[in-house]
PDB file of N, CA, C and O in Angstrom, chain B, residues numbered from 101:
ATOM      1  N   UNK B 101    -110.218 120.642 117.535  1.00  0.00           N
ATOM      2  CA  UNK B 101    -109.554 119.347 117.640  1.00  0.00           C
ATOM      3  C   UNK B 101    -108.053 119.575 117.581  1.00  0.00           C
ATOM      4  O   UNK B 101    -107.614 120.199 116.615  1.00  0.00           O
ATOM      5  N   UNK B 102    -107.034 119.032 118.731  1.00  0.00           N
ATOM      6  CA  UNK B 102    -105.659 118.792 118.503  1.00  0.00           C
ATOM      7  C   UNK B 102    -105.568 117.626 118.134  1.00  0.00           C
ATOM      8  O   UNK B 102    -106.519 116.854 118.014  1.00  0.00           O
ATOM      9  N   UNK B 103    -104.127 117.318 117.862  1.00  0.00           N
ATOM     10  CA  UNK B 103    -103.665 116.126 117.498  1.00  0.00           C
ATOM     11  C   UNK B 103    -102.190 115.906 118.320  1.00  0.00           C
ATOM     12  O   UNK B 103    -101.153 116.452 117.945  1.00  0.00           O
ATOM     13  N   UNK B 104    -102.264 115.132 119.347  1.00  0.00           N
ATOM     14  CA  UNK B 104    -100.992 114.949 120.363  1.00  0.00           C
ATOM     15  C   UNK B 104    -100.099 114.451 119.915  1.00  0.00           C
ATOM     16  O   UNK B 104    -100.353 113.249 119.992  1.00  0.00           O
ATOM     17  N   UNK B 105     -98.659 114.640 119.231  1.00  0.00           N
ATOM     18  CA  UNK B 105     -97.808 113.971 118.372  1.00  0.00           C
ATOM     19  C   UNK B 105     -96.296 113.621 118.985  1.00  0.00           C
ATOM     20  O   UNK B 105     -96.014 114.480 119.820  1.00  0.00           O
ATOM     21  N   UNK B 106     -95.491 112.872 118.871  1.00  0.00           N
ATOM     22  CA  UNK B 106     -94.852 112.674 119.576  1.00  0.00           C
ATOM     23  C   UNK B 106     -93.755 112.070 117.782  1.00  0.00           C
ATOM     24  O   UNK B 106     -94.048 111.136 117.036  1.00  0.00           O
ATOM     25  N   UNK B 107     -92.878 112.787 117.691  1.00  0.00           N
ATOM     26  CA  UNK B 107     -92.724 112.086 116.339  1.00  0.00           C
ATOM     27  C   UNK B 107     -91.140 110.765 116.652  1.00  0.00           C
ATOM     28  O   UNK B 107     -91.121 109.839 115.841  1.00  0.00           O
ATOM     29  N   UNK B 108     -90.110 110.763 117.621  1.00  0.00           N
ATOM     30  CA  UNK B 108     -89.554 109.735 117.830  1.00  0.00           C
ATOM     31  C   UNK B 108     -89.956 108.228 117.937  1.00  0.00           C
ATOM     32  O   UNK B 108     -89.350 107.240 117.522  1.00  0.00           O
ATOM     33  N   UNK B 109     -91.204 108.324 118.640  1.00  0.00           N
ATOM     34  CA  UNK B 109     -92.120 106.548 118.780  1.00  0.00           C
ATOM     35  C   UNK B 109     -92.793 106.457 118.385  1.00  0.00           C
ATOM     36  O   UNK B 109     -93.587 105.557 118.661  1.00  0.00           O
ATOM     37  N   UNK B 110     -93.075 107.753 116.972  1.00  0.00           N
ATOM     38  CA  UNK B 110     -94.184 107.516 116.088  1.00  0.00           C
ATOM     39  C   UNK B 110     -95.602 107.599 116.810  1.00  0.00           C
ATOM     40  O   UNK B 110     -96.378 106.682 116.542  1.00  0.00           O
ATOM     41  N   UNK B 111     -96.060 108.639 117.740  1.00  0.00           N
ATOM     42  CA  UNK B 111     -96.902 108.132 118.098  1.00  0.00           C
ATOM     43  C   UNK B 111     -97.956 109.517 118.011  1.00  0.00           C
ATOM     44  O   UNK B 111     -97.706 110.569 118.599  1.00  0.00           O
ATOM     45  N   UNK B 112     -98.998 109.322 117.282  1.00  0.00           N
ATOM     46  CA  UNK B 112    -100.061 110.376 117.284  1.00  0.00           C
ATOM     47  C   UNK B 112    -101.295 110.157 118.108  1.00  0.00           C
ATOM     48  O   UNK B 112    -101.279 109.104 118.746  1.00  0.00           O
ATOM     49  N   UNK B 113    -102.094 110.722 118.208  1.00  0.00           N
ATOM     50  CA  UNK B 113    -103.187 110.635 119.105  1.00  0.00           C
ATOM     51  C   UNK B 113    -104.254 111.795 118.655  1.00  0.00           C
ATOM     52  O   UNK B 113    -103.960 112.923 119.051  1.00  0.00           O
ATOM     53  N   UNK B 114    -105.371 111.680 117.934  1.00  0.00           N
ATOM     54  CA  UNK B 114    -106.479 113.379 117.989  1.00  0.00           C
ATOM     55  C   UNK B 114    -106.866 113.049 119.186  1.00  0.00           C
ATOM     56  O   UNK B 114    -107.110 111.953 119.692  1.00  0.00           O
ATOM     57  N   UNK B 115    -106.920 114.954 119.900  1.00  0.00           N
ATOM     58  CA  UNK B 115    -107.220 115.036 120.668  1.00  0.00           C
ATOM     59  C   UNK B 115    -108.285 115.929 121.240  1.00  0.00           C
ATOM     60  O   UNK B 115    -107.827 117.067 121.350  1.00  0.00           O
ATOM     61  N   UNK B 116    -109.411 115.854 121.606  1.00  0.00           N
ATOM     62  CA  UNK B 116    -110.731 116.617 121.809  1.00  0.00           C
ATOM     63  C   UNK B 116    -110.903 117.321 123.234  1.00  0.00           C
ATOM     64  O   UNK B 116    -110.917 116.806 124.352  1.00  0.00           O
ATOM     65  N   UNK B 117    -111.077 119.142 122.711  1.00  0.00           N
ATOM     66  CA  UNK B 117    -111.172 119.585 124.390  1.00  0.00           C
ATOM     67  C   UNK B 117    -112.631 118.648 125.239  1.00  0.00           C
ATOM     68  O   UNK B 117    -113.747 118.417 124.774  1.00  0.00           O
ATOM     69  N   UNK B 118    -112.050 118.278 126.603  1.00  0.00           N
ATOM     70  CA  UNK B 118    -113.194 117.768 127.132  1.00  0.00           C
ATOM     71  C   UNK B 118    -113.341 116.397 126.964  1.00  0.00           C
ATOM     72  O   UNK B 118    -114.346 115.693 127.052  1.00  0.00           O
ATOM     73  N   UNK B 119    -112.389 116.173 126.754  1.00  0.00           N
ATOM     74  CA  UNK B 119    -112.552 114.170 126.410  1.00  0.00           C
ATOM     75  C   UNK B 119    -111.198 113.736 127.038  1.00  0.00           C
ATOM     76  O   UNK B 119    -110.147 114.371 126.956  1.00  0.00           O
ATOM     77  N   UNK B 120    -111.386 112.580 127.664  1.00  0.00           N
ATOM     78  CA  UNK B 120    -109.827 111.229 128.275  1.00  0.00           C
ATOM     79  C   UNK B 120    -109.652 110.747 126.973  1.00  0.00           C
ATOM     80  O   UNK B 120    -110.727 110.457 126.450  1.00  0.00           O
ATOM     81  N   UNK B 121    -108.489 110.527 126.142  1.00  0.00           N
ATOM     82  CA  UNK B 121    -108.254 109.624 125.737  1.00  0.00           C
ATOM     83  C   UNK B 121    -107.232 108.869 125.676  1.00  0.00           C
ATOM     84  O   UNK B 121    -106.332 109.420 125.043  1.00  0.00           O
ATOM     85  N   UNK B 122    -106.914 107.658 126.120  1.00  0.00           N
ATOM     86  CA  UNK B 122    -105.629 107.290 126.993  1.00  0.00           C
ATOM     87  C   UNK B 122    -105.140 106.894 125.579  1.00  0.00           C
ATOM     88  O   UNK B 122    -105.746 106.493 124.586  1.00  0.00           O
ATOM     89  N   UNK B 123    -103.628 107.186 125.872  1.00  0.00           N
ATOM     90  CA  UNK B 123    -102.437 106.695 124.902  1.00  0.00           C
ATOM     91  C   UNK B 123    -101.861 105.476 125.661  1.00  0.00           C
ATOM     92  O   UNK B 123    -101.814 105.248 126.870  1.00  0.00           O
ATOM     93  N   UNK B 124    -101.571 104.988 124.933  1.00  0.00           N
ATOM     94  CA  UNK B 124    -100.924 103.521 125.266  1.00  0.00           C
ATOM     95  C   UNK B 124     -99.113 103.398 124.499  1.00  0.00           C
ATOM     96  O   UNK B 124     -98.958 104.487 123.946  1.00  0.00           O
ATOM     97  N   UNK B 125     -98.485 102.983 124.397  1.00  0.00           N
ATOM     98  CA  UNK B 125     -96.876 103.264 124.327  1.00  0.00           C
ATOM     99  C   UNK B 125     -96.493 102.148 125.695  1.00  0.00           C
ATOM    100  O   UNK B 125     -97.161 101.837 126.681  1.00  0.00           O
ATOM    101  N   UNK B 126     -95.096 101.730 125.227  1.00  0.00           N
ATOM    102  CA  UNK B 126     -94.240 100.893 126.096  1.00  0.00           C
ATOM    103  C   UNK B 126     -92.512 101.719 125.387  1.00  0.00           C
ATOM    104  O   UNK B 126     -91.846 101.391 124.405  1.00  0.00           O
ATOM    105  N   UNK B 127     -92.346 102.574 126.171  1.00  0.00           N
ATOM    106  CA  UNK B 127     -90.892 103.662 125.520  1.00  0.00           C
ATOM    107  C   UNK B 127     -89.800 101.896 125.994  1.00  0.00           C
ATOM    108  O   UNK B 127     -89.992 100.799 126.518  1.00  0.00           O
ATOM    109  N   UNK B 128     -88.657 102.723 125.336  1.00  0.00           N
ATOM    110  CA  UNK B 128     -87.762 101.300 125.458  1.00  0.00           C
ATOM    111  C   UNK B 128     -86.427 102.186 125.411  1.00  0.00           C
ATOM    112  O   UNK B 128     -85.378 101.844 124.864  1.00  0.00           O
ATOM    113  N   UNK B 129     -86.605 103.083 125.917  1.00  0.00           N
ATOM    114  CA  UNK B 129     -85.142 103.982 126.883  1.00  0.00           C
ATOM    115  C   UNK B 129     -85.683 105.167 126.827  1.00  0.00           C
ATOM    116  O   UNK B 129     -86.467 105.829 126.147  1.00  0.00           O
ATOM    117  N   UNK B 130     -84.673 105.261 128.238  1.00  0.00           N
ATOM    118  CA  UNK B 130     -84.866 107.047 128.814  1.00  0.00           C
ATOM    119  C   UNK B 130     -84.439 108.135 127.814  1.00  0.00           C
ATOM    120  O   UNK B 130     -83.581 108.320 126.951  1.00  0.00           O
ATOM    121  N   UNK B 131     -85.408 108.711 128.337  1.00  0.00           N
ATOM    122  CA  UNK B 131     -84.879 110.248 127.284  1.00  0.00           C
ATOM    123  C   UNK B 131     -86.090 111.345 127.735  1.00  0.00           C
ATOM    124  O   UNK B 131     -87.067 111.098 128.441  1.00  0.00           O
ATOM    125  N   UNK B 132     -85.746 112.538 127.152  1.00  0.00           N
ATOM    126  CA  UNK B 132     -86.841 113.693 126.818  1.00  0.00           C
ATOM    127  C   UNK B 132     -87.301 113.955 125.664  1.00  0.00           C
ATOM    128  O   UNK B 132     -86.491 114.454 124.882  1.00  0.00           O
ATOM    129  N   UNK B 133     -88.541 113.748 125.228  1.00  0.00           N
ATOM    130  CA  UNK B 133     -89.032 114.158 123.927  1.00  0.00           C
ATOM    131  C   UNK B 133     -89.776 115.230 124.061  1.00  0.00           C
ATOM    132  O   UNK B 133     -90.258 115.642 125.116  1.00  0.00           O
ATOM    133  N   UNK B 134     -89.913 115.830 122.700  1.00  0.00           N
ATOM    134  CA  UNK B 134     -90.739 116.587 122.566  1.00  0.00           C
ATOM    135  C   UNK B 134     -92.272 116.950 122.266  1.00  0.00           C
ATOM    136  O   UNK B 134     -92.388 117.147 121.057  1.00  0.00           O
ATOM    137  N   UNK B 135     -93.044 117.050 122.696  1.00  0.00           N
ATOM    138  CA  UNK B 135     -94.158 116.842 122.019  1.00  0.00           C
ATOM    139  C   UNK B 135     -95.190 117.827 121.443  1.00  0.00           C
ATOM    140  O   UNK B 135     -95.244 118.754 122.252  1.00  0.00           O
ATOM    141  N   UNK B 136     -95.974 118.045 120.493  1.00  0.00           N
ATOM    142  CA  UNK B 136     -96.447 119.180 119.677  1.00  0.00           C
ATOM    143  C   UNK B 136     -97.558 118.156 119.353  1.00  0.00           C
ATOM    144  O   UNK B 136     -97.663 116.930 119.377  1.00  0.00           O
ATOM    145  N   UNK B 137     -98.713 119.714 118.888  1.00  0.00           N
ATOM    146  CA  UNK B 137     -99.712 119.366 118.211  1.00  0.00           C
ATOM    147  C   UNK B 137     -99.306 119.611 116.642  1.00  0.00           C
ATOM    148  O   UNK B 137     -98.697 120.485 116.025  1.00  0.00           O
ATOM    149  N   UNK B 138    -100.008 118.299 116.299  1.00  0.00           N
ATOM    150  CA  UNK B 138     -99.661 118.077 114.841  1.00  0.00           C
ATOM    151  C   UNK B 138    -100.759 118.566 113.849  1.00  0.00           C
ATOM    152  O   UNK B 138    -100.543 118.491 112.639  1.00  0.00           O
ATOM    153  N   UNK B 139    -102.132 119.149 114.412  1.00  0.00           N
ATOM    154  CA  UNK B 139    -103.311 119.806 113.877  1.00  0.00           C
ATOM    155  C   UNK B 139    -103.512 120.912 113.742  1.00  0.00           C
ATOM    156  O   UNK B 139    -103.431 121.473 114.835  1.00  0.00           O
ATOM    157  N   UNK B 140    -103.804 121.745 112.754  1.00  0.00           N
ATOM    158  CA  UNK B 140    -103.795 122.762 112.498  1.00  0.00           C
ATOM    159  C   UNK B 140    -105.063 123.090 113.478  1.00  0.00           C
ATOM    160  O   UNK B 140    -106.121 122.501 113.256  1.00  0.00           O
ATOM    161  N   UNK B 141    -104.984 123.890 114.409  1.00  0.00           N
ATOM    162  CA  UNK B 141    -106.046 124.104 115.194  1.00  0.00           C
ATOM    163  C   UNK B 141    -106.655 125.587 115.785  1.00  0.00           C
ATOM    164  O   UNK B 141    -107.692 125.883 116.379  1.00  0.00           O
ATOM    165  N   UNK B 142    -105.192 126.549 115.200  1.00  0.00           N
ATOM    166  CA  UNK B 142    -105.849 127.783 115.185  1.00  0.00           C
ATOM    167  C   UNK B 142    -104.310 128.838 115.695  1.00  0.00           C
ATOM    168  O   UNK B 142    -103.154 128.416 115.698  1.00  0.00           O
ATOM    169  N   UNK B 143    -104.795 130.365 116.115  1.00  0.00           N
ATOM    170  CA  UNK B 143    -104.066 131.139 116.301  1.00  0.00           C
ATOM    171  C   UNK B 143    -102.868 130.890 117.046  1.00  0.00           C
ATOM    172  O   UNK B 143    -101.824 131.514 116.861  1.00  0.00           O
ATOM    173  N   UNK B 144    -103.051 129.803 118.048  1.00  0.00           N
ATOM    174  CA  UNK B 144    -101.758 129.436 119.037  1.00  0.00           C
ATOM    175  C   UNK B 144    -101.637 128.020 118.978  1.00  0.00           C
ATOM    176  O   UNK B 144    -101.561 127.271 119.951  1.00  0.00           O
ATOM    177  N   UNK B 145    -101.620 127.618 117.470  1.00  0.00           N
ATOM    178  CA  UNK B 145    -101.272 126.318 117.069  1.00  0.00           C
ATOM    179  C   UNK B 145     -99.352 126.088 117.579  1.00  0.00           C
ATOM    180  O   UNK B 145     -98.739 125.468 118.447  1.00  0.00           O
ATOM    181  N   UNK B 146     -99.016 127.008 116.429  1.00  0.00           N
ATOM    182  CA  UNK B 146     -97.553 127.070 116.450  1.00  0.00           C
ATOM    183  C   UNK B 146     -96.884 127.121 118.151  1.00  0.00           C
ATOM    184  O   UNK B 146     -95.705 126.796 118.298  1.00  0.00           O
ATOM    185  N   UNK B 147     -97.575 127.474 119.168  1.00  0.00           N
ATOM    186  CA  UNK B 147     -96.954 127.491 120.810  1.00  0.00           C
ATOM    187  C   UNK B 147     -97.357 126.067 121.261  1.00  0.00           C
ATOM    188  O   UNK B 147     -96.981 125.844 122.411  1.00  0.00           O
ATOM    189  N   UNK B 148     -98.081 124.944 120.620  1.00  0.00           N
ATOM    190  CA  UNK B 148     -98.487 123.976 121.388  1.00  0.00           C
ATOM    191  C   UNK B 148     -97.222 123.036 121.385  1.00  0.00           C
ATOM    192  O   UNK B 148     -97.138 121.915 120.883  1.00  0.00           O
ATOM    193  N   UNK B 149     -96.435 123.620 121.938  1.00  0.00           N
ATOM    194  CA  UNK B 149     -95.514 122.638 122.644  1.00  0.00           C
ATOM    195  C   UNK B 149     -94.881 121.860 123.891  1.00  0.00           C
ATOM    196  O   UNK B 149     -94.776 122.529 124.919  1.00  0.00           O
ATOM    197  N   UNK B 150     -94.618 121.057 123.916  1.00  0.00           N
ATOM    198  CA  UNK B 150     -94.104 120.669 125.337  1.00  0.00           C
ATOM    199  C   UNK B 150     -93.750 119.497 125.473  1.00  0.00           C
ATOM    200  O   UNK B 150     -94.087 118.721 124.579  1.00  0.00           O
ATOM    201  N   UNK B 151     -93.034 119.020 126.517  1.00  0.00           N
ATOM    202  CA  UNK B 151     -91.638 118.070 126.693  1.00  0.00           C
ATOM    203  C   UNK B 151     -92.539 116.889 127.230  1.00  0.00           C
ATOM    204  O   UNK B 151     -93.711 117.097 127.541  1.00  0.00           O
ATOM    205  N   UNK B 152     -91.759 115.223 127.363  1.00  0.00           N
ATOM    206  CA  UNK B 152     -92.596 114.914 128.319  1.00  0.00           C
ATOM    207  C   UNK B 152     -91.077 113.860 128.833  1.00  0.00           C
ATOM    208  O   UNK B 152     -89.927 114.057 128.442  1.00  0.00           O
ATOM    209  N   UNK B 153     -91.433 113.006 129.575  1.00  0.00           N
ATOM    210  CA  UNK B 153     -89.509 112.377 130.301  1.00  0.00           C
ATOM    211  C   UNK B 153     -89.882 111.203 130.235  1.00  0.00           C
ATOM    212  O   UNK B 153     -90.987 110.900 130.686  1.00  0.00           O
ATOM    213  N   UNK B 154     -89.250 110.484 129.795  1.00  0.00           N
ATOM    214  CA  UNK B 154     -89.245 108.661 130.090  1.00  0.00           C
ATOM    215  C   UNK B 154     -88.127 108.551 131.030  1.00  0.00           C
ATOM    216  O   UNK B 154     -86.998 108.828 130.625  1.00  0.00           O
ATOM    217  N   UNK B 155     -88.351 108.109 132.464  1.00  0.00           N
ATOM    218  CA  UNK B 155     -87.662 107.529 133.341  1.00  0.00           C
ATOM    219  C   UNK B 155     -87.015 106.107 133.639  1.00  0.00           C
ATOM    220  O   UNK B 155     -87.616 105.183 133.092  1.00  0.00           O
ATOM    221  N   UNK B 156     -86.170 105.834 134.218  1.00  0.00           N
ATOM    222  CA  UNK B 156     -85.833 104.330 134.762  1.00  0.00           C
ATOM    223  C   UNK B 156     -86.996 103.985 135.729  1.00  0.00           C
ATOM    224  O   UNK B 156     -87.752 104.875 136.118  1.00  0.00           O
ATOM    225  N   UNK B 157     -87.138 102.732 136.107  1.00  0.00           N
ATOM    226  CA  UNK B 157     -88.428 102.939 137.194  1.00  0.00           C
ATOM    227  C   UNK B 157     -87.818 103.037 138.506  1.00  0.00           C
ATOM    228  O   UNK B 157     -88.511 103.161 139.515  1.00  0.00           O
ATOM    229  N   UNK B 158     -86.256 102.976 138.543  1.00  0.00           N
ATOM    230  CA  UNK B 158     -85.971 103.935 139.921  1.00  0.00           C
ATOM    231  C   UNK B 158     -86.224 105.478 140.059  1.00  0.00           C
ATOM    232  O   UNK B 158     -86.643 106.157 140.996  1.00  0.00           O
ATOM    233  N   UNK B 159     -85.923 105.704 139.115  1.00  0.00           N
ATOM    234  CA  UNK B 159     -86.074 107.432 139.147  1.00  0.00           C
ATOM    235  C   UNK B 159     -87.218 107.617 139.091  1.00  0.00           C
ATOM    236  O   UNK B 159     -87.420 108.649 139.730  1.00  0.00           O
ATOM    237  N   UNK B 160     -88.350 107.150 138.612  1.00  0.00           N
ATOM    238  CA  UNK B 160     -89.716 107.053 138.455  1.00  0.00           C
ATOM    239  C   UNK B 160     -90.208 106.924 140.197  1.00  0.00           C
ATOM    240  O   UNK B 160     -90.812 107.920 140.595  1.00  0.00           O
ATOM    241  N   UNK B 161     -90.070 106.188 140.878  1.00  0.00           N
ATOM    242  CA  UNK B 161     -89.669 105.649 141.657  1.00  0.00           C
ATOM    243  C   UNK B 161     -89.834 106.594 143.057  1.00  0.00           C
ATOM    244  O   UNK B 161     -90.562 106.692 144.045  1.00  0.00           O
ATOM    245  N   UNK B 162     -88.687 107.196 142.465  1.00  0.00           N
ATOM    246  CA  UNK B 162     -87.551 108.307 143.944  1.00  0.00           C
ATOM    247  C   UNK B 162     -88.913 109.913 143.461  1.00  0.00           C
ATOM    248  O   UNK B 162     -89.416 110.697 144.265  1.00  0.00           O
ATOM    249  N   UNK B 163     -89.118 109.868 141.926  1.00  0.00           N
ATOM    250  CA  UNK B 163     -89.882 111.095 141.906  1.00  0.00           C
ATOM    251  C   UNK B 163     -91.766 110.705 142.389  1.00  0.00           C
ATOM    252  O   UNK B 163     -92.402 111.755 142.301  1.00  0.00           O
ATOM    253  N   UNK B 164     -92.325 109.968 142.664  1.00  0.00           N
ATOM    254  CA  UNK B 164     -93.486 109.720 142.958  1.00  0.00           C
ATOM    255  C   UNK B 164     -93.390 109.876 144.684  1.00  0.00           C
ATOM    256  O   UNK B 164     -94.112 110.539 145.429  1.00  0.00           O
ATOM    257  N   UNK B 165     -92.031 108.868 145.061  1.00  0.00           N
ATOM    258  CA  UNK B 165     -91.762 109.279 146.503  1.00  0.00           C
ATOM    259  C   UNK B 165     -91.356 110.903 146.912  1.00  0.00           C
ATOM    260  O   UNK B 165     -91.423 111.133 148.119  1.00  0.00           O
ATOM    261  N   UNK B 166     -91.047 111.759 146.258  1.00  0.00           N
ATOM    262  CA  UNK B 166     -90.392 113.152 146.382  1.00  0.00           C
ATOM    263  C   UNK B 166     -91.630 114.411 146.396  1.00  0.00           C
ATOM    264  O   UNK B 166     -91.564 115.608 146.676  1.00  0.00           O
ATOM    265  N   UNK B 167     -93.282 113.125 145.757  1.00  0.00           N
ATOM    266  CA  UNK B 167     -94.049 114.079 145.269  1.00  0.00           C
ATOM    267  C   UNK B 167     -94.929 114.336 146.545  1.00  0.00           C
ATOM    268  O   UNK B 167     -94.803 113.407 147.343  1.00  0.00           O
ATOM    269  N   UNK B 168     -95.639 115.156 146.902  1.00  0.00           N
ATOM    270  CA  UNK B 168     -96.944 115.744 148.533  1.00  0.00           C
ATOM    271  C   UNK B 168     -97.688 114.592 148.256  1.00  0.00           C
ATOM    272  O   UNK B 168     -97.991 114.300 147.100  1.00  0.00           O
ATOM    273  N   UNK B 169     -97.977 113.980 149.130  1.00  0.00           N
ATOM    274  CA  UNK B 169     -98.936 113.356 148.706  1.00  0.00           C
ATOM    275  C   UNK B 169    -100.747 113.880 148.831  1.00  0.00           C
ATOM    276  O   UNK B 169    -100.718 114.981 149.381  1.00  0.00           O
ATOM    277  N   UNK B 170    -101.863 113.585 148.601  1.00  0.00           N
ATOM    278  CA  UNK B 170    -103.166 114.080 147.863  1.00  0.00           C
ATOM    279  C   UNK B 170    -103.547 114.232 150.003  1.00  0.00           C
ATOM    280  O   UNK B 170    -103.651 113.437 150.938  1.00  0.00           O
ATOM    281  N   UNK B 171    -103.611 115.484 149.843  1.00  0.00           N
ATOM    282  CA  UNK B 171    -104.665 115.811 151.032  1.00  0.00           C
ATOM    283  C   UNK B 171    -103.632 116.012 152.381  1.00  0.00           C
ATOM    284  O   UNK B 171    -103.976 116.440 153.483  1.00  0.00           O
ATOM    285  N   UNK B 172    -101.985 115.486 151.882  1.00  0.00           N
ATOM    286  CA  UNK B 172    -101.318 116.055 152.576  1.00  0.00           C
ATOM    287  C   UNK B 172    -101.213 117.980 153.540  1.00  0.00           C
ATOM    288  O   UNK B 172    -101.081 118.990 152.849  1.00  0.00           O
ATOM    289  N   UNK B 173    -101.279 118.037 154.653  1.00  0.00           N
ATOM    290  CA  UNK B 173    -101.049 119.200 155.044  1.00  0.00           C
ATOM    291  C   UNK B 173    -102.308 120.056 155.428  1.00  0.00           C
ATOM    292  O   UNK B 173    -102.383 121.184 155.915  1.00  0.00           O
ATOM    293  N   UNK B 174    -103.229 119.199 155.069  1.00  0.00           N
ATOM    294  CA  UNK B 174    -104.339 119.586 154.798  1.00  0.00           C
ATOM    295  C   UNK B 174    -104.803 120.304 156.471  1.00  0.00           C
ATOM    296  O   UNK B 174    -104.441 119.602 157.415  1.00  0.00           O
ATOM    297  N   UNK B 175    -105.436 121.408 156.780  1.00  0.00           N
ATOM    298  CA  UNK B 175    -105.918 122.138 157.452  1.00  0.00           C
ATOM    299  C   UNK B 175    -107.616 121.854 158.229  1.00  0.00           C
ATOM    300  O   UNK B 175    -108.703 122.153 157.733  1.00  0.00           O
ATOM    301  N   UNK B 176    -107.356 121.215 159.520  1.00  0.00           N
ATOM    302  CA  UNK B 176    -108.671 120.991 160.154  1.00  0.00           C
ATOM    303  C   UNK B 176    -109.116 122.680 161.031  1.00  0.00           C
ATOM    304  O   UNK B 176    -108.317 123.487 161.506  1.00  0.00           O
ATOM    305  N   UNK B 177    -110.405 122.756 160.998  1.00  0.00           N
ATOM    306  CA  UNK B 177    -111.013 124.103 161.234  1.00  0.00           C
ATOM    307  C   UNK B 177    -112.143 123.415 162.546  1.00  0.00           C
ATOM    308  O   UNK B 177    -113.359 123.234 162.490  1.00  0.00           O
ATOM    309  N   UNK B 178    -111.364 123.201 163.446  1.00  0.00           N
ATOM    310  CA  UNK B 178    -112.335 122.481 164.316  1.00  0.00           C
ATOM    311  C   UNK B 178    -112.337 123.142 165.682  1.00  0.00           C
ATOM    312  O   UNK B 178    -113.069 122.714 166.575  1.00  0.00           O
TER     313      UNK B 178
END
């Protein structure tokens, strides 16, 4: 078991390999946080780190438009 922690918006979450479990949050300005597991969960506890970005919903926006879209490029064998 992890525990998804986010400690600026206060926001924790346990988290189970093999399971959805949606977080819910409304951020109320841009920034980069950090985010870590807050559960002691084993040998590569201490590396569970990683960032996540709160955007404007223009920039949100310009990066969804910037992204391939699903099945783009895709290769017919006909």
């Amino acid at each position: 078991i992890h525990s998804f922690k986010v400690v600026p918006i206060r926001m924790t979450q346990d988290a189970t390999p093999g399971y959805s479990v949606p977080v819910h949050f409304i951020p109320t300005r841009t920034n980069t946080y950090q985010i870590q597991c807050s559960q002691l969960c084993g040998n590569g506890h201490y590396s569970m780190r990683g960032y996540f970005k709160v955007l404007s919903q223009e920039d949100f926006d310009a990066w969804i438009k910037a992204k391939p879209t699903v099945g783009a490029g895709a290769v017919s064998y006909e």
